[in-house]
mmCIF file as gemmi writes it, N, C-alpha and C atoms, coordinates in Angstrom:
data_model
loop_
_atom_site.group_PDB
_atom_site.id
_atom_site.type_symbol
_atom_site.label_atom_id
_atom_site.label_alt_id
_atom_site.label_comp_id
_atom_site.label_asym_id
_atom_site.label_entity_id
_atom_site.label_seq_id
_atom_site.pdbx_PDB_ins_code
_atom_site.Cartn_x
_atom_site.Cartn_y
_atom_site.Cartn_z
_atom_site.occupancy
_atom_site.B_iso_or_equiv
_atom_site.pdbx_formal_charge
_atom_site.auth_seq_id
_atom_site.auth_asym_id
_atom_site.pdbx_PDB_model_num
ATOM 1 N N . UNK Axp A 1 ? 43.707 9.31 -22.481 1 0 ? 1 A 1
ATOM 2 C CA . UNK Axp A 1 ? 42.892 10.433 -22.054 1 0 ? 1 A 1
ATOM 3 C C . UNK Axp A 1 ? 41.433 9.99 -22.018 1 0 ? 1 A 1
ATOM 4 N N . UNK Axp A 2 ? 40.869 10.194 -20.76 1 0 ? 2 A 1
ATOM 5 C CA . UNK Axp A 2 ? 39.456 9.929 -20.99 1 0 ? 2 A 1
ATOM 6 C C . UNK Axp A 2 ? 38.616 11.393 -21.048 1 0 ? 2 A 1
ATOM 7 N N . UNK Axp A 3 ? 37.584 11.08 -21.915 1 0 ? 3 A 1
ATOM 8 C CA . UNK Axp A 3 ? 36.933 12 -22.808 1 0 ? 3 A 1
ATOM 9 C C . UNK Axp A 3 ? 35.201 12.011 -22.133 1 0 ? 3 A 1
ATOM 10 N N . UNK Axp A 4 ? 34.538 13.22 -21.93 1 0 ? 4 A 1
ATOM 11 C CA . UNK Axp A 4 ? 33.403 12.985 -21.818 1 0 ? 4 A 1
ATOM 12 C C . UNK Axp A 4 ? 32.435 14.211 -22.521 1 0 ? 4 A 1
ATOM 13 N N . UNK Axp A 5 ? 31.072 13.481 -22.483 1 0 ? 5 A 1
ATOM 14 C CA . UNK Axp A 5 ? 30.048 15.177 -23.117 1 0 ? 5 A 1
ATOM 15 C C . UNK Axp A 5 ? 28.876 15.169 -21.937 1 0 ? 5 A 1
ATOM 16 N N . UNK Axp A 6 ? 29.202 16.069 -21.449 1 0 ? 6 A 1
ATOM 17 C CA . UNK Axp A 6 ? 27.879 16.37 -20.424 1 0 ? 6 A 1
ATOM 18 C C . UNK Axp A 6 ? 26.824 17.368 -20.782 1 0 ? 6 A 1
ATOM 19 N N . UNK Axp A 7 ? 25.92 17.081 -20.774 1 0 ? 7 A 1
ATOM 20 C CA . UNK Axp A 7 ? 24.03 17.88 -21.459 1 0 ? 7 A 1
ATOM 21 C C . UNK Axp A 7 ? 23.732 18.837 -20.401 1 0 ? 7 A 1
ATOM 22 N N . UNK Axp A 8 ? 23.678 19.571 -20.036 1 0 ? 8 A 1
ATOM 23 C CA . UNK Axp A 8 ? 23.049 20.381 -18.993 1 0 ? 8 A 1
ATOM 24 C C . UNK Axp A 8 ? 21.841 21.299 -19.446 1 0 ? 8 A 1
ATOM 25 N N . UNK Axp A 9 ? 21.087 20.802 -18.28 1 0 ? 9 A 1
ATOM 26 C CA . UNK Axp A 9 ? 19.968 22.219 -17.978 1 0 ? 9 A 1
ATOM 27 C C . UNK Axp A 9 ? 19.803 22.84 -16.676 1 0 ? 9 A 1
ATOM 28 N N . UNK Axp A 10 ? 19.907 24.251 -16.892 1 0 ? 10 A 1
ATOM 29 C CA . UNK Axp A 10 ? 20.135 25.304 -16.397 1 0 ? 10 A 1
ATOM 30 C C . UNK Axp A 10 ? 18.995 25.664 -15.776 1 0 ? 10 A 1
ATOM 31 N N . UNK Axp A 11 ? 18.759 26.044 -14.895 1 0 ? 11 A 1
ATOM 32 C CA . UNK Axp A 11 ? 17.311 27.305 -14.326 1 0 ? 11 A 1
ATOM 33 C C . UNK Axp A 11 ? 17.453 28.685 -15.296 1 0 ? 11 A 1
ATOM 34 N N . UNK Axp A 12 ? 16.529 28.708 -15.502 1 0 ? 12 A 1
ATOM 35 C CA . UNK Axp A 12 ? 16.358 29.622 -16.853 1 0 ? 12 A 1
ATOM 36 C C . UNK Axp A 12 ? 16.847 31.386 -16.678 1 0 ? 12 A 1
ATOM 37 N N . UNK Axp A 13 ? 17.646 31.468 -17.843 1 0 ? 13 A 1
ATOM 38 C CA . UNK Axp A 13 ? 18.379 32.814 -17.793 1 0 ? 13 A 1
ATOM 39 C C . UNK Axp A 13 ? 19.722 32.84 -16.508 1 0 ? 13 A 1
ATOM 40 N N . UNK Axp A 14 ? 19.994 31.667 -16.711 1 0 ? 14 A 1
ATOM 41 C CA . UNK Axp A 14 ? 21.36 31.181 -15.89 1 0 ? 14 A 1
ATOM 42 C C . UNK Axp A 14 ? 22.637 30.56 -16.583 1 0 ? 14 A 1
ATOM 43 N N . UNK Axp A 15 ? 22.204 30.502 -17.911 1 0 ? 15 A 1
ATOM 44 C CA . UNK Axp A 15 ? 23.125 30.123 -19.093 1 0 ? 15 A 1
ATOM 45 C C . UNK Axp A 15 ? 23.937 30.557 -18.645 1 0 ? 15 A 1
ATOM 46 N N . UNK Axp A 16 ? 24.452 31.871 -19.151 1 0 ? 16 A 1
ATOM 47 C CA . UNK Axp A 16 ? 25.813 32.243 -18.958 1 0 ? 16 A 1
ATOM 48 C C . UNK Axp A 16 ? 26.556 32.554 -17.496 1 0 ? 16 A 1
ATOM 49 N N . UNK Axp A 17 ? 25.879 32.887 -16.385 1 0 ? 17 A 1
ATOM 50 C CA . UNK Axp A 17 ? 27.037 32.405 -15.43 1 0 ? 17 A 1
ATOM 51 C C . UNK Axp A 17 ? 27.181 30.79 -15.061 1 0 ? 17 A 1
ATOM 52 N N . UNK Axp A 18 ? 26.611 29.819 -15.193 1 0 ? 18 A 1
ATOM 53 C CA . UNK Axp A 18 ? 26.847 28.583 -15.592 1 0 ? 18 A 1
ATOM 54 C C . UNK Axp A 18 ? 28.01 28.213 -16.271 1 0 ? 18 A 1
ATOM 55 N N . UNK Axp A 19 ? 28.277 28.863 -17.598 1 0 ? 19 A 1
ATOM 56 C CA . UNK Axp A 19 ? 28.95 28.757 -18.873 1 0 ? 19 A 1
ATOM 57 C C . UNK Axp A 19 ? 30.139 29.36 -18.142 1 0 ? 19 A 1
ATOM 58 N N . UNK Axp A 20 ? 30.182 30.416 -17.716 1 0 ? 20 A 1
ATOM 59 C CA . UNK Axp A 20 ? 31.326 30.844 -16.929 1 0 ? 20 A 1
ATOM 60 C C . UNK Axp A 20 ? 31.639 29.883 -16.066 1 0 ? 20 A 1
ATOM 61 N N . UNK Axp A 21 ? 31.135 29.499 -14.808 1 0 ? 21 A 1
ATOM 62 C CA . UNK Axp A 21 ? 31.864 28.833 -13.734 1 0 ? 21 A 1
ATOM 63 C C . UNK Axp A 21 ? 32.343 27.482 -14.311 1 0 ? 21 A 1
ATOM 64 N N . UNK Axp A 22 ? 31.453 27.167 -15.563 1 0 ? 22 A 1
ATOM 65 C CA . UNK Axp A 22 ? 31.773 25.956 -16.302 1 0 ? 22 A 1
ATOM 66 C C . UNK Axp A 22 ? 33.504 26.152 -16.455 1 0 ? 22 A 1
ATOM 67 N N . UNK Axp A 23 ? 33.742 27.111 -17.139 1 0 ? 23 A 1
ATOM 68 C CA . UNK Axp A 23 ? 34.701 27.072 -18.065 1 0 ? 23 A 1
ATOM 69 C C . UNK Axp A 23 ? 35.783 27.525 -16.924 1 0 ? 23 A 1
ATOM 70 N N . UNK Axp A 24 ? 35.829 27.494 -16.077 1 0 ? 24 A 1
ATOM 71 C CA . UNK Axp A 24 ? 36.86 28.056 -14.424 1 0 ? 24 A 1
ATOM 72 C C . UNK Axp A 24 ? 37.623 26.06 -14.132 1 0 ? 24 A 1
ATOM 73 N N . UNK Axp A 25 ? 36.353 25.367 -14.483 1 0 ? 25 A 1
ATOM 74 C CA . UNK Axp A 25 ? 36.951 23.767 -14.034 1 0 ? 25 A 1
ATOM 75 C C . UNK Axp A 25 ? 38.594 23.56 -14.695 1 0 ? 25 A 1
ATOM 76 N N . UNK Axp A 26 ? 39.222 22.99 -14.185 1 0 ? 26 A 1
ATOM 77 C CA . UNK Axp A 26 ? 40.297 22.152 -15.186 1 0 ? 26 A 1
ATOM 78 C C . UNK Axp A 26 ? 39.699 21.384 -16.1 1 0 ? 26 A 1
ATOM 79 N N . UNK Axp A 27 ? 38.922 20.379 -15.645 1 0 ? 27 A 1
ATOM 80 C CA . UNK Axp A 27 ? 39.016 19.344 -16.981 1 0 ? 27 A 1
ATOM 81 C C . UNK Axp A 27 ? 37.711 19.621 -18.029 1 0 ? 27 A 1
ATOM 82 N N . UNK Axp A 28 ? 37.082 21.06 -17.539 1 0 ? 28 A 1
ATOM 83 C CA . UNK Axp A 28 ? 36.554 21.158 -18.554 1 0 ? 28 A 1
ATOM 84 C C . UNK Axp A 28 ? 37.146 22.24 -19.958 1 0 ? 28 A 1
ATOM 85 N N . UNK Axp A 29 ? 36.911 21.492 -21.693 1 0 ? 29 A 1
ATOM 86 C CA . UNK Axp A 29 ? 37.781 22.038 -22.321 1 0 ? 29 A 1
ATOM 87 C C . UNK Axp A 29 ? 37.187 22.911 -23.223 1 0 ? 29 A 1
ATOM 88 N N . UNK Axp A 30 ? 35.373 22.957 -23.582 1 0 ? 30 A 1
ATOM 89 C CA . UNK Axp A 30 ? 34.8 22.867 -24.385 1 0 ? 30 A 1
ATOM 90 C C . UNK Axp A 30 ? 33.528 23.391 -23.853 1 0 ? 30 A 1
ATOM 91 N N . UNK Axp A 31 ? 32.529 24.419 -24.056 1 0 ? 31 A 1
ATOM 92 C CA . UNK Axp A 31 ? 31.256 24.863 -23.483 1 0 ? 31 A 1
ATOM 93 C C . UNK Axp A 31 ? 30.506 25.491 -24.522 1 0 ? 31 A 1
ATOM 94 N N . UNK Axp A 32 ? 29.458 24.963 -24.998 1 0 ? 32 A 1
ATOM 95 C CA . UNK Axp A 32 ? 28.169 25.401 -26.148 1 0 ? 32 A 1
ATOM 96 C C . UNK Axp A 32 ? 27.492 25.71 -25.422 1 0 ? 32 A 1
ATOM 97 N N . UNK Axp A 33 ? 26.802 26.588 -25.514 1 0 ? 33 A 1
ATOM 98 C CA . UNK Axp A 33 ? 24.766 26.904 -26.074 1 0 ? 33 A 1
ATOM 99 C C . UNK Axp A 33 ? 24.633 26.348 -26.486 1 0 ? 33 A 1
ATOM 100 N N . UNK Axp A 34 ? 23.377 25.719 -26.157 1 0 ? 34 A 1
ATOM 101 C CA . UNK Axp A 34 ? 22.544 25.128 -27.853 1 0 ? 34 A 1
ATOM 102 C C . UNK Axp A 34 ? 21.001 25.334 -27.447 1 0 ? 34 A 1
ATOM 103 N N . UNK Axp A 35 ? 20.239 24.733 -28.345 1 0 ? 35 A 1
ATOM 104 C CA . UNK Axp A 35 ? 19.171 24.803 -28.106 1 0 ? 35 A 1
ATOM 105 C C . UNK Axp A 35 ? 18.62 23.751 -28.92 1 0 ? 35 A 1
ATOM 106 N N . UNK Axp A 36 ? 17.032 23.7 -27.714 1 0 ? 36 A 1
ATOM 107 C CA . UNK Axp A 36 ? 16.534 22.097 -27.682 1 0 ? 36 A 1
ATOM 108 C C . UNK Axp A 36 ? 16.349 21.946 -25.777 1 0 ? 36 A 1
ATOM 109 N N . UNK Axp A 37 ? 16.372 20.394 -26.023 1 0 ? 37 A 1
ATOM 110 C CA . UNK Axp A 37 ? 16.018 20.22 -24.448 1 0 ? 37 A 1
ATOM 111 C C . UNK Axp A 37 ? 16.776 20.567 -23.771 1 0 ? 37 A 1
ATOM 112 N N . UNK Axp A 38 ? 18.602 20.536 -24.11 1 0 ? 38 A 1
ATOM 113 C CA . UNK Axp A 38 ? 19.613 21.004 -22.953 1 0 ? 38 A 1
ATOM 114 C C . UNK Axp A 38 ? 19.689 22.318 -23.408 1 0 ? 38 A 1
ATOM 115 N N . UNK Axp A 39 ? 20.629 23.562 -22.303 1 0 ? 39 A 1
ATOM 116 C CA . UNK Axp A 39 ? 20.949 24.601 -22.398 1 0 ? 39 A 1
ATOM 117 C C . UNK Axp A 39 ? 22.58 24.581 -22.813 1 0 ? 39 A 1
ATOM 118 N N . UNK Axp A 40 ? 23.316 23.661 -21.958 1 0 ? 40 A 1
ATOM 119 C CA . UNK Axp A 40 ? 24.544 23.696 -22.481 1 0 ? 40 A 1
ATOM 120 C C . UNK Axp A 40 ? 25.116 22.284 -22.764 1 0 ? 40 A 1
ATOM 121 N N . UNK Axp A 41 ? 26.291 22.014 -23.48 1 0 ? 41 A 1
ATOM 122 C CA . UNK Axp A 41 ? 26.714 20.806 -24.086 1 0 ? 41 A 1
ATOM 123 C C . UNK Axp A 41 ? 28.538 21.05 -23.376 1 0 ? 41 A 1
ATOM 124 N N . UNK Axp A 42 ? 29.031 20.126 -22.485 1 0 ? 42 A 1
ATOM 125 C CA . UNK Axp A 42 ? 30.452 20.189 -21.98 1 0 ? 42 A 1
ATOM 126 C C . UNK Axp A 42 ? 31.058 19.192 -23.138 1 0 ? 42 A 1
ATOM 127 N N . UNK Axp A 43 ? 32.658 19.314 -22.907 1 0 ? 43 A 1
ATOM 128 C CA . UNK Axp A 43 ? 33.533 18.531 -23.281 1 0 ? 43 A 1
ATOM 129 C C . UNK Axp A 43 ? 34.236 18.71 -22.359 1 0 ? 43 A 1
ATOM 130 N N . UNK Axp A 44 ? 34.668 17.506 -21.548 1 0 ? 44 A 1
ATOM 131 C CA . UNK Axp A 44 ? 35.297 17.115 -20.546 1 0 ? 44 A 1
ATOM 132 C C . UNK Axp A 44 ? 36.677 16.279 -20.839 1 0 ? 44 A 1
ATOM 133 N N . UNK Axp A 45 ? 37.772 16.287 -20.4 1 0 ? 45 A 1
ATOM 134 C CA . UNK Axp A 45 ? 39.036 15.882 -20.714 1 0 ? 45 A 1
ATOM 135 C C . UNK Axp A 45 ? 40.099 15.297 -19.476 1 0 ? 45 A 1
ATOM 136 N N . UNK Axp A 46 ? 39.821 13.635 -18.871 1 0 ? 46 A 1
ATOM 137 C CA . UNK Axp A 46 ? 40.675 14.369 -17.778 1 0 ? 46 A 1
ATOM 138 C C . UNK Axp A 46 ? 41.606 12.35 -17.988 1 0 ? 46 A 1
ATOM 139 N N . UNK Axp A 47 ? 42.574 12.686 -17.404 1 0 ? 47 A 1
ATOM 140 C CA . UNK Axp A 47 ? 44.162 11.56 -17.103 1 0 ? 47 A 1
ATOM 141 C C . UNK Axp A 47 ? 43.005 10.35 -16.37 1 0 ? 47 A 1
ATOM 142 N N . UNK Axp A 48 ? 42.575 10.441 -15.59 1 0 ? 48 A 1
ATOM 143 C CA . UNK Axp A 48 ? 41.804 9.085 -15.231 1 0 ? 48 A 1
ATOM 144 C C . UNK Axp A 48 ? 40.438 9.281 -15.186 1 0 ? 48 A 1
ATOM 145 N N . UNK Axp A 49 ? 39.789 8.176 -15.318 1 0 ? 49 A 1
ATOM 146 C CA . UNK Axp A 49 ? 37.833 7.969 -15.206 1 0 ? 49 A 1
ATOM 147 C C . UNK Axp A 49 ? 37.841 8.429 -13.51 1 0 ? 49 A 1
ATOM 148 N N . UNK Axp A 50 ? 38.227 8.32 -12.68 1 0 ? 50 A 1
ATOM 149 C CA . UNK Axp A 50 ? 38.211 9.023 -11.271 1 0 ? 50 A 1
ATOM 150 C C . UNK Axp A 50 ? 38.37 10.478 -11.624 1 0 ? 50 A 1
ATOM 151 N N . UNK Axp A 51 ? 39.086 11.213 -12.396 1 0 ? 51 A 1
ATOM 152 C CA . UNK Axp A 51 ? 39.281 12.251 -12.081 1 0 ? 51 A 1
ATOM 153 C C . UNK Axp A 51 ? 38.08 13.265 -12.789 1 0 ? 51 A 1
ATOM 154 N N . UNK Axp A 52 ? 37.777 12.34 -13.745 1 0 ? 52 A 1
ATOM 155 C CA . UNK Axp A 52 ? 36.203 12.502 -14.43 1 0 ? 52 A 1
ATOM 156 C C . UNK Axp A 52 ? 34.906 12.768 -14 1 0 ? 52 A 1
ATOM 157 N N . UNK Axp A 53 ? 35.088 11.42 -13.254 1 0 ? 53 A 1
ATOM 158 C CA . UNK Axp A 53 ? 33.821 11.589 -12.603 1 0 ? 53 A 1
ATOM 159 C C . UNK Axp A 53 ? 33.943 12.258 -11.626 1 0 ? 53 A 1
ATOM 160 N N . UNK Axp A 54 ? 34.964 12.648 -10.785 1 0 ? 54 A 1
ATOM 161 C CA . UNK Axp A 54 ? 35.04 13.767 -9.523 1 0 ? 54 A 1
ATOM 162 C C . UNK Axp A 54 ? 34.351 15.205 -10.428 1 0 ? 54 A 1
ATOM 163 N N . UNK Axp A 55 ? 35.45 15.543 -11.777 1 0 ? 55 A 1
ATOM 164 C CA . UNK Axp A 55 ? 34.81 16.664 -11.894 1 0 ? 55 A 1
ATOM 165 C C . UNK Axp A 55 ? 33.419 16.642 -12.426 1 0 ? 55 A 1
ATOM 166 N N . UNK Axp A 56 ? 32.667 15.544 -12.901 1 0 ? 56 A 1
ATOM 167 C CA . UNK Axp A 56 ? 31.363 15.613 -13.218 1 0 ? 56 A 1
ATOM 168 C C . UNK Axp A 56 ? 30.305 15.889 -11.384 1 0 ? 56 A 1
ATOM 169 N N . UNK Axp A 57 ? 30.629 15.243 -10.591 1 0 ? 57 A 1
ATOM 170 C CA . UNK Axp A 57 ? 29.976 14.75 -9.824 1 0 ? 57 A 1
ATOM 171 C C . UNK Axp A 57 ? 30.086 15.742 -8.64 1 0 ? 57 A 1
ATOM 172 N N . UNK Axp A 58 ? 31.268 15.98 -8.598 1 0 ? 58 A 1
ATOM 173 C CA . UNK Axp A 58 ? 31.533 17.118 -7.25 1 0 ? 58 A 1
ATOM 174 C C . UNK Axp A 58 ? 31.565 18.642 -7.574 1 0 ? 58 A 1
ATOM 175 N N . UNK Axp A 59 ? 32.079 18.844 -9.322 1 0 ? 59 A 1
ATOM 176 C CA . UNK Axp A 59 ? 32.04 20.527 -9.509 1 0 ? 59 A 1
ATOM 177 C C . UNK Axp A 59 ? 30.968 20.612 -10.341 1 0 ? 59 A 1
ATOM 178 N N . UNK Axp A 60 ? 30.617 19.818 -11.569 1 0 ? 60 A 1
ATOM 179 C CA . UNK Axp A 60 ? 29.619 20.636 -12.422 1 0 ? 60 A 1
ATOM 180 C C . UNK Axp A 60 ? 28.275 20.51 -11.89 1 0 ? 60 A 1
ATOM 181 N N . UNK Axp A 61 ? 27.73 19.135 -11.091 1 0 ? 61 A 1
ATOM 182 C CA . UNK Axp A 61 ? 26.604 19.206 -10.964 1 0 ? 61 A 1
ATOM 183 C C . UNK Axp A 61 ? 26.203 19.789 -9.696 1 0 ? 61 A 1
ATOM 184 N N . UNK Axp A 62 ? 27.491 20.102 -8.693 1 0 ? 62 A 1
ATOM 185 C CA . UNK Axp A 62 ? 27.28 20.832 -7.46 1 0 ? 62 A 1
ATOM 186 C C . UNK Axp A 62 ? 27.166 22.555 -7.54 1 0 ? 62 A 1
ATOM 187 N N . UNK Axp A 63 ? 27.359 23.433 -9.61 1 0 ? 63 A 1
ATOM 188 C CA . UNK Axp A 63 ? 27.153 24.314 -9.541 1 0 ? 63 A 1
ATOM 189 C C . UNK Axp A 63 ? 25.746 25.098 -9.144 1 0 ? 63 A 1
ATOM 190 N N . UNK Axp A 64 ? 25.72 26.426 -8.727 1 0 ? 64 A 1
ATOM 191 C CA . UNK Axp A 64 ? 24.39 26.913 -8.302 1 0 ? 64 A 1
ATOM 192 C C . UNK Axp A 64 ? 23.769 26.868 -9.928 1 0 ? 64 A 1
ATOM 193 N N . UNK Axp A 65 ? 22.707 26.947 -10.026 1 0 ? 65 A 1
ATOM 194 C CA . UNK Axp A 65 ? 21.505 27.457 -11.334 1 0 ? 65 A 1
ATOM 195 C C . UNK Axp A 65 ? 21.916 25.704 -12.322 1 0 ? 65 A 1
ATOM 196 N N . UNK Axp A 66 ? 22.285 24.727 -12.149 1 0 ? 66 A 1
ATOM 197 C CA . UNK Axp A 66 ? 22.559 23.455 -12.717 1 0 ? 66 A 1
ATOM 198 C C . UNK Axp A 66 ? 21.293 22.826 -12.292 1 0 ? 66 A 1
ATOM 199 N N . UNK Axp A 67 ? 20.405 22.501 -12.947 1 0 ? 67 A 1
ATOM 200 C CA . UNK Axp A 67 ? 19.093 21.724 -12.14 1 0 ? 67 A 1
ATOM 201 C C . UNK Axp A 67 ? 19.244 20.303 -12.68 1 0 ? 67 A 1
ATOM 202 N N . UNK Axp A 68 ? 20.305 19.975 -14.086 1 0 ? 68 A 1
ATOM 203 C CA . UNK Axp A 68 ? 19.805 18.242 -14.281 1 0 ? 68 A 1
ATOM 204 C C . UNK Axp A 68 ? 21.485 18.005 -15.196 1 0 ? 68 A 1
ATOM 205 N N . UNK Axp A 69 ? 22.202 17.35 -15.18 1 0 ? 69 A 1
ATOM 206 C CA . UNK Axp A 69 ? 23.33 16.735 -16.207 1 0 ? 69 A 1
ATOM 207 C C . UNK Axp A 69 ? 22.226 15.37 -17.053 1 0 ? 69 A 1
ATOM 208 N N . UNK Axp A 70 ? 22.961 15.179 -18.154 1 0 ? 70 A 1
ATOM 209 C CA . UNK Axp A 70 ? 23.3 13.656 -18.87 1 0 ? 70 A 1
ATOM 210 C C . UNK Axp A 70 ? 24.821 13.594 -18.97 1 0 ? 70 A 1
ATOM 211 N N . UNK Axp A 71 ? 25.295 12.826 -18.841 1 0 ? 71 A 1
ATOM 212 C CA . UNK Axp A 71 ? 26.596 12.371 -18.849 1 0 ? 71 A 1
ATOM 213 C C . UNK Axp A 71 ? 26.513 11.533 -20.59 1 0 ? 71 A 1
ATOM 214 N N . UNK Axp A 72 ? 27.82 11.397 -21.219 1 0 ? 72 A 1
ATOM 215 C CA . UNK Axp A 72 ? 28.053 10.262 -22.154 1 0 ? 72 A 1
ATOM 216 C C . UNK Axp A 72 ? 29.148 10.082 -21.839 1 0 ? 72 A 1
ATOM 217 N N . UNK Axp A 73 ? 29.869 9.327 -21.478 1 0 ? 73 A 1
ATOM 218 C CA . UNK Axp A 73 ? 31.234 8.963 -21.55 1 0 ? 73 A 1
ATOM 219 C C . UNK Axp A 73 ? 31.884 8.31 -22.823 1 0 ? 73 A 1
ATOM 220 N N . UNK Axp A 74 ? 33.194 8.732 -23.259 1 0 ? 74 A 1
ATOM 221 C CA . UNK Axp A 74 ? 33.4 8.388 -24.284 1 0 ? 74 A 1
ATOM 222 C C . UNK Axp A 74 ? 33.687 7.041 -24.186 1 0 ? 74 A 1
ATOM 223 N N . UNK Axp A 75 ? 34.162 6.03 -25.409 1 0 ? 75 A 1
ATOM 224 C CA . UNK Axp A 75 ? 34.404 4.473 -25.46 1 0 ? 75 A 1
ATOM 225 C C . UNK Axp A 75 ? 35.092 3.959 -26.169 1 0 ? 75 A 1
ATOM 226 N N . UNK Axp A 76 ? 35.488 4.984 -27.303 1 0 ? 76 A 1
ATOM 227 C CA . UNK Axp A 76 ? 36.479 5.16 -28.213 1 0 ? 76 A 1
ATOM 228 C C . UNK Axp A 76 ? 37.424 3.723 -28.6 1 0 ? 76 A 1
């Protein structure tokens, strides 16, 4: 299983429909608040590093009110 944590910041007071469309993905498993420089913290879960980075690259950072990701990929 490959594992990832993606950092997001949001356009402000967009947290939670973010957090929603977040949590609509398949391979995403996991969605915080936090606070500090990011708005939200993912846990990502998917069968191949392709299917990973599709959902990093084509759904989370193509959501509306998403202005920046950090990616970590796990290495375990």
């Amino acid at each position: 299983m490959n594992i990832a944590f993606v950092l997001i910041n949001t356009d402000m007071g967009s947290e939670a429909e973010v957090s929603k469309a977040l949590r609509e993905i398949e391979e995403v498993k996991d969605v915080y608040g936090v606070y500090g420089v990011y708005d939200l913290v993912v846990r990502l879960e998917a069968e191949s590093m392709q299917q990973l980075k599709d959902a990093i690259g084509n759904k989370i950072r193509r959501l509306k009110n998403v202005r920046s990701t950090l990616t970590m990929i796990v290495i375990e």
